[in-house]
N, C-alpha and C positions, 0 to 999 in steps of 0.2 A: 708743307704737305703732311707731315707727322701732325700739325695739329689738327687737319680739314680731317683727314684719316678717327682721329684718337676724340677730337670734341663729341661728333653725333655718338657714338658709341657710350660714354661718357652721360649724354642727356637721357638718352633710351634707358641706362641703367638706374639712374637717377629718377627718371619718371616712374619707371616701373618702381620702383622702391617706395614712392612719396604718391601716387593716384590716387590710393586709399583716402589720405589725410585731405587731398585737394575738391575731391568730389563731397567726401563729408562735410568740409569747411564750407562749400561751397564758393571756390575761388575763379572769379570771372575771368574767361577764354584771354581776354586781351590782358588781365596781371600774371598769369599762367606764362603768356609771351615772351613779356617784357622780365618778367625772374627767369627765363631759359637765356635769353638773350644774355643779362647783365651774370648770370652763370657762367657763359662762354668766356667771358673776358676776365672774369674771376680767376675761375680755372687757370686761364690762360695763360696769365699774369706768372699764377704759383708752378706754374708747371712746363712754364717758355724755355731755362736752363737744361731741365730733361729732357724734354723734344728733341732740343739741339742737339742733347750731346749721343739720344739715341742715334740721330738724322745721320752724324759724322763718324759714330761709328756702321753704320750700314755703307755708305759713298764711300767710306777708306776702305774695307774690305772689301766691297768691290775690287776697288782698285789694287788691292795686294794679290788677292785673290786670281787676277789676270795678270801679274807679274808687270803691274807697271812701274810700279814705286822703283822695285829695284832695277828698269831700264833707268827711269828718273835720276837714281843716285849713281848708277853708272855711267852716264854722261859727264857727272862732274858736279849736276845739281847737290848743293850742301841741302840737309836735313833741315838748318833752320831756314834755306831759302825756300825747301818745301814748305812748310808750316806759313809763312807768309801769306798765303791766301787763305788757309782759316783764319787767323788771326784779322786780316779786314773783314770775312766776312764776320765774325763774330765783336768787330765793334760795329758794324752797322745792326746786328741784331741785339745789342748791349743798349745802343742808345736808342730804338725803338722799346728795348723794355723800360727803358731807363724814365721816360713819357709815359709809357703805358703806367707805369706804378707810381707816377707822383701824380697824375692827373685823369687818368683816363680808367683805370682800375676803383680807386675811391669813389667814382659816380656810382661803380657798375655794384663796389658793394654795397653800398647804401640803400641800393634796391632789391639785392638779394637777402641783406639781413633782416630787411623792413616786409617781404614777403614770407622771409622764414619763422620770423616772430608772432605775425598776424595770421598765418596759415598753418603752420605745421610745426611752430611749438607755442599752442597758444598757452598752455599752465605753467610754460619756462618763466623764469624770471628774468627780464634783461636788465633790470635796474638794482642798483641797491637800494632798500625801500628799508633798512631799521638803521638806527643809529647810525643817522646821516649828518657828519661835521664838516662845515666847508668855512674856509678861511675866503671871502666875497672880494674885499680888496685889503691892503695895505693895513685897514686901523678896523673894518666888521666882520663878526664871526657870526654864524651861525650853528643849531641845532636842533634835528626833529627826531625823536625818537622810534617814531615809523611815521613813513611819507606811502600815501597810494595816487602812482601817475594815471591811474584810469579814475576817478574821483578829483586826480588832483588837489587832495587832502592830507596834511601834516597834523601828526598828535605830541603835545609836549613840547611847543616851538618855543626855542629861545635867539636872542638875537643879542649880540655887544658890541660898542662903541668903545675901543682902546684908543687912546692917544698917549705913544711912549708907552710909561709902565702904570698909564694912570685909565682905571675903568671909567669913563662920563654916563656910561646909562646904560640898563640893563633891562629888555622888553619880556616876558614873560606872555604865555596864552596855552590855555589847554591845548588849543587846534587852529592851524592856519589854512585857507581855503583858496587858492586861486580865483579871481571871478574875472572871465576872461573879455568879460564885455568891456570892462572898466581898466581893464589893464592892473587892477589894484587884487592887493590880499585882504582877506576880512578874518579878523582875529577874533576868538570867542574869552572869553573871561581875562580880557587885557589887562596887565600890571607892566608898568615902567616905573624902573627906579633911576634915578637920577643922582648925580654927587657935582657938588660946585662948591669952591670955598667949603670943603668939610663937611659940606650942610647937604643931608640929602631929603630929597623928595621921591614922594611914592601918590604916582596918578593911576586909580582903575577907572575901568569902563566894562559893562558886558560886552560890549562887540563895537569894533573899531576897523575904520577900514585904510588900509595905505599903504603907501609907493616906495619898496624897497630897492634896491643894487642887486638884483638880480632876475634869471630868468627860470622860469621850471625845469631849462633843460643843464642851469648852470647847477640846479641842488643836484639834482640828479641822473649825472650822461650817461646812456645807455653805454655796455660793456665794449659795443664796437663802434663806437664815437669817433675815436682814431682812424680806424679804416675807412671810413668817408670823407677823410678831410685831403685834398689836395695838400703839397709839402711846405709851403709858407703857412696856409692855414691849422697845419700840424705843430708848426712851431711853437704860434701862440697859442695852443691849445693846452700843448704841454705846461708850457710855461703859467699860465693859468691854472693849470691842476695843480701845478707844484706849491703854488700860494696858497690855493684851498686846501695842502691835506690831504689829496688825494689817494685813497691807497691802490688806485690803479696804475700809478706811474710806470711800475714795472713794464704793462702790457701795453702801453703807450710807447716807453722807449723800443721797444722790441719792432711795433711798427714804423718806426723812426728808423730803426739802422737796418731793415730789409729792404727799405726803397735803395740805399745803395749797396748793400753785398751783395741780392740779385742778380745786377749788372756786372758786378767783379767775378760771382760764380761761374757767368757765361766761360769768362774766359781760361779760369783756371777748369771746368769739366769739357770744355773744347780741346785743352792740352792734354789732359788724360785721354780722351776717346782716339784722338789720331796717334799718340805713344802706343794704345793699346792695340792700334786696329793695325797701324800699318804692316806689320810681322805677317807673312804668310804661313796660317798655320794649319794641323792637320784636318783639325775639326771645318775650317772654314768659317762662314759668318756666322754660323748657329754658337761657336764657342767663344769668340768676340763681343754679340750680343750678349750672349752668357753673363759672362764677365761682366760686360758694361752695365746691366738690369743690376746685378748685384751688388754694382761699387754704389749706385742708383740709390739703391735702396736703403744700403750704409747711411748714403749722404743723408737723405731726407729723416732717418732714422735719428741721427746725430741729430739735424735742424729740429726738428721735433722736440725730443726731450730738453735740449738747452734754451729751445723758446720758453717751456712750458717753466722749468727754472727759475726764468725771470719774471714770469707773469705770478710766479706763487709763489717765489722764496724772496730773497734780497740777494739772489744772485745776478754782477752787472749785466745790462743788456749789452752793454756793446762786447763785453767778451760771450756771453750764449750767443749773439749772432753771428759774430766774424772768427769764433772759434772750429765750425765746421771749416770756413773756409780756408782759416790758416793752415788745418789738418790737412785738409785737399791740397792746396796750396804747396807744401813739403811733398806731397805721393804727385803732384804731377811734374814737380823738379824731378824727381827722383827717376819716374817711366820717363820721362825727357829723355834723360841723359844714360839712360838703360836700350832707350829706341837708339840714340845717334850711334851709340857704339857697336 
C-alpha cells in the first residue's frame, strides 16, 4: 500500500524534473512508458525495506495507540510470540525481494539506465574510453589508448599473446575499427612481431583485417553493466572482470552483496519498527513516525557513503554493504530487548 501510495508521487516528481530534457531529446511516448515503468521497479527494489519498515511502524502504533498490545501481553501472550507474525510476514516480503533483485530488478535497470544515457544524459560518459587495459583470456592482453563506442574506433591498439612467462607475438596499429558487417576488426598501420626459437619476425601491412577473442562490449562495459545482469549471469561477469583488470571490481561487488543484504535488511528494520512502535506514547504516531524517518534516513545515509567507498577506494565491498546492517543489526537487539522489558 506504502508503495501504490509513495511510487506515482515519486514519478510526477521525477517527471516534472526531467520533461524539459525528454521533449528537447525528443523521446518517443512509448520509451517515455516503458523508462517510468522499469523506474517503478527500480525504485522499488531500492526502496521495498523502507516501505516496510514505515508500513510497521504505522499498523503497530495503531495498535498501541488503542491499547491493544498491552491487552495482548496481559493475557499471557509473550513479546516474542507477538513478534511472530511480523517476522512471517517479513520473510514472505524478504523472498519476494529476494526475486525481485536477482531477476526482475536487472531487466528493469537496463532499461532505465539505457533511457537515462540516450535521453537525459547524452554528454555523460558511460564508458571508459582512454587507457583501456583488459586482460581477454588466460594468455591475451590488450590496449587502446582512447576507444570511441559511438564510432566504435580505438587509437594506439595493442594486443599480446603470453604463454607462461614467454611473450610469442605482439600486434601493434595506430587504430582499430569495428566493421560490424563482417564481425571482424580492421587495423590501420599493422606491425606483428613474433619470437620463436629466439628468432623474431616483424610482419607490416597498411590495413589488415581480423577475428579477435573479444567483443566491443568485453573492451568496454558500461559503468552499470552489473546492474542488469541477473545473479548467475553476475557471477561470471565479475569473474571475467577480475581476469581483465578491471578497475570497476569495486562497483561490481557492491552489487553482488546488495542482492542478499536487501532481504536480510527486511528483517532486521521490521525488528526495530515494532520495538520502536509498540510503546504507547505521548506524541502518538506522529513521534514514532518521527523516529522511524530518522533511524530511515541514518540507514540509507550509512548505505550510501560505504557503497560509495567501495565503488572509489579499495575499501571491501562485503564489509561497506553488510556493515550498515551489522550496525542496525546490534540497535535492533538492543530495542528488542528494551521493548520486552
Amino acid at each position: 500500500m506504502m508503495l501504490l501510495l509513495f511510487i506515482p508521487i515519486g514519478i510526477t516528481v521525477d517527471l516534472a524534473e526531467k520533461v524539459g530534457k525528454i521533449l528537447e531529446n525528443k523521446a518517443p511516448f512509448g520509451e517515455v512508458t516503458a523508462y517510468y515503468v522499469d523506474f517503478t521497479i527500480y525504485f522499488a527494489n531500492l526502496l521495498f525495506p523502507l516501505f516496510l519498515f514505515l508500513s510497521v511502524i504505522w499498523f503497530t502504533s495503531k495498535l498501541a495507540n488503542n491499547t491493544e498490545i498491552v491487552a495482548f501481553l496481559s493475557s499471557g501472550v509473550s513479546f516474542t510470540r507477538f513478534l511472530r507474525p511480523y517476522l512471517i510476514g517479513a520473510t514472505v516480503v524478504a523472498i519476494f525481494a529476494l526475486v525481485l533483485g536477482m531477476y526482475l530488478s536487472p531487466m528493469a535497470s537496463k532499461g532505465f539506465n539505457e533511457f537515462k544515457f540516450k535521453y537525459l544524459k547524452k554528454n555523460k560518459q558511460v564508458q571508459q574510453t582512454r587507457d583501456v587495459y583488459q586482460q581477454i583470456n588466460d594468455n591475451d592482453y590488450i590496449f587502446v589508448s582512447s576507444f570511441s563506442p559511438k564510432s566504435k574506433t580505438g587509437m594506439k591498439f595493442t594486443y599480446e599473446h603470453i604463454e607462461g612467462n614467454e611473450l610469442k607475438y605482439k600486434i601493434f596499429a595506430e587504430n582499430i575499427r569495428y566493421i560490424e558487417k563482417d564481425s571482424t576488426y580492421r587495423l590501420t598501420t599493422y606491425v606483428k612481431r613474433s619470437f620463436e626459437n629466439g628468432v623474431e619476425r616483424i610482419e607490416k601491412e597498411r590495413s589488415k583485417d581480423m577475428h579477435f577473442p573479444f567483443e566491443l562490449e568485453d573492451l568496454t562495459p558500461v559503468q552499470y553493466a552489473a546492474e542488469t545482469k541477473s545473479y548467475g549471469e553476475l557471477l561470471d561477469f565479475i569473474a571475467a572482470e577480475k581476469r581483465r583488470g578491471s578497475p570497476n571490481i569495486g562497483r561490481y561487488e557492491v552489487v553482488k552483496q546488495k542482492k542478499w543484504s536487501l532481504p536480510v535488511s527486511i528483517f532486521i528494520l521490521t525488528i526495530i519498527a515494532v520495538a520502536v512502535s509498540s510503546v504507547k506514547r505521548r506524541g502518538g504516531m506522529g513521534v514514532n513516525l518521527a523516529f522511524g524517518i530518522a533511524i530511515a534516513m541514518i540507514y540509507v545515509f550509512l548505505d550510501k557513503i560505504f557503497g560509495v567507498m567501495a565503488e572509489q577506494a579499495n575499501f571491501p565491498a562485503v564489509i561497506a554493504v553488510w556493515l550498515p546492517n551489522f550496525l542496525f543489526g546490534i540497535l535492533a537487539i538492543y530495542l528488542l530487548q528494551n521493548a520486552k522489558r
